[in-house]
N, C-alpha and C positions, 0 to 999 in steps of 0.2 A: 825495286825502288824503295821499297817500306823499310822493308830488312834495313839497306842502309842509313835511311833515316834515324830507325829506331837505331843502331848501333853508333851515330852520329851525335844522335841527342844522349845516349849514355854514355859515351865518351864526354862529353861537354861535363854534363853533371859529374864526373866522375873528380875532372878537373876541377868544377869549382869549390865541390867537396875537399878535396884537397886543399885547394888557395884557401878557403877560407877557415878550416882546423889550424892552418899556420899562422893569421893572422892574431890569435890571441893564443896570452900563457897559454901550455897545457893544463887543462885539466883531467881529473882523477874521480873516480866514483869512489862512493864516501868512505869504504871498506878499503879500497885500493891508499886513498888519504892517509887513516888512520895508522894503515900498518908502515906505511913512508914516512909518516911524521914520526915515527917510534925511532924505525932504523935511524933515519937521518937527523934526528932531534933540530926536526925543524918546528914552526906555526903552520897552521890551517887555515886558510881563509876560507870562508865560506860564502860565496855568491849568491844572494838568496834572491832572485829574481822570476819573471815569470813572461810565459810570450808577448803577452799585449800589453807590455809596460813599454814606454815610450822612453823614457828616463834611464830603464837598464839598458836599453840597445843604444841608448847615444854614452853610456858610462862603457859599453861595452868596444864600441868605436872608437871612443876619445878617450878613457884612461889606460883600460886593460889593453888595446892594443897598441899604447903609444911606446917604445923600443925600450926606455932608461924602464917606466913600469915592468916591461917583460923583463927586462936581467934583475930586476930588486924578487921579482917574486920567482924566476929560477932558481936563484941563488940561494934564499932565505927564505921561500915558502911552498906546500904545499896547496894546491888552489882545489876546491871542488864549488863546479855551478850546481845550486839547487832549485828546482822548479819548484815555487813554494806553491802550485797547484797541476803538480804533476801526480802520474799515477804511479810510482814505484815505491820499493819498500826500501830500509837500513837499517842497519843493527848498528845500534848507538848503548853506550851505557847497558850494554846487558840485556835492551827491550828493543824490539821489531818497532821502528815505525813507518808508516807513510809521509811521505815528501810533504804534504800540508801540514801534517801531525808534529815533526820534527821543526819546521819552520815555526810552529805557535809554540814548542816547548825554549827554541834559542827566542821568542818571546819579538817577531818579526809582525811589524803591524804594517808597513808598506814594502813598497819597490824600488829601487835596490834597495838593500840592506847586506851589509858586510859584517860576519861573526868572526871571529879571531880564537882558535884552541890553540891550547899550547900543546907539545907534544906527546905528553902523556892524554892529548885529546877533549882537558876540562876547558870548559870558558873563560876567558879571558877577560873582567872586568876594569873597567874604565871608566875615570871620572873624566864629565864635560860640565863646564861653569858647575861644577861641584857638587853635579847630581852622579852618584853611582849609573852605571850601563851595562849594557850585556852583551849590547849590537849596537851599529855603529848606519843609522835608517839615511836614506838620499843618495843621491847624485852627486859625485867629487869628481870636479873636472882635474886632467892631469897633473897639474901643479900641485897642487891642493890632497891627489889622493896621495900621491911621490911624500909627500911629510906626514900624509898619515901610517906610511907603512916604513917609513924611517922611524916612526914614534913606537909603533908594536916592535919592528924589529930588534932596536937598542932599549927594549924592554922602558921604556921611559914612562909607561900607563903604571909603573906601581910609584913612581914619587910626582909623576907631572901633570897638571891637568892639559886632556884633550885641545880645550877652548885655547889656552897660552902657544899653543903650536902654529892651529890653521886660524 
């Protein structure tokens, strides 16, 4: 009777593992990113979020899995989530860092926060009401993120300010 249980309850999980990797873009570990953004000269988003943020799991429900957000960022981006207090490592720029390490150098002071490289991998700056950026910190519900990533995509951060968009 156990046997099947356990074999009952791993099948379940196996399922929901599945349903729910399809519910949002894919994502790519940061090495994996990198070398995709080169080949396919695309942007890198970078999801910088963490478990007990309340804010990235409802950004993570309502923008990134909302259907028009998944084909703008198939399409025209490579995504990688980053645990900005996770325990693993990445090789960025030449140097090893740790997940926390790499989140304080793209200069990420809350949750979410969304960094944008460009394909050769540099940061993406962006003026908002006319302060220079580097990341792009909160919560964007779908409407709101869909024109933020029509603004990186059509390259619009090098003549337009952020704030004139959303």
């Amino acid at each position: 009777m156990f046997k099947h249980q356990f074999k009952t309850a791993g099948f379940i999980a196996v399922i929901l593992l599945l349903s729910f990797s399809h519910c949002f873009a894919q994502s790519h570990t940061f090495a994996e990113a990198l070398k995709l953004a080169k080949d396919e000269d695309k942007m890198i988003i970078v999801d910088v979020y963490t478990d007990w943020c309340g804010w990235c799991k409802k950004m993570d429900k309502e923008s990134y899995n909302n259907s028009e957000i998944k084909k703008i960022l198939e399409d025209n981006f490579i995504l990688v989530r980053l645990d900005a207090e996770g325990n693993g490592t990445t090789k960025y720029k030449g140097k090893q860092y740790k997940d926390s390490e790499l989140a304080a150098y793209f200069q990420v002071t809350g949750f979410p926060t969304t960094v944008f490289l460009n394909s050769e991998s540099k940061v993406i700056e962006f003026t908002y009401d006319k302060y220079k950026y580097k990341s792009l910190p909160g919560y964007y519900p779908a409407d709101e993120f869909k024109k933020v990533l029509e603004y990186f995509k059509n390259e619009k951060y090098k003549d337009t300010d952020l704030s004139s968009i959303i």
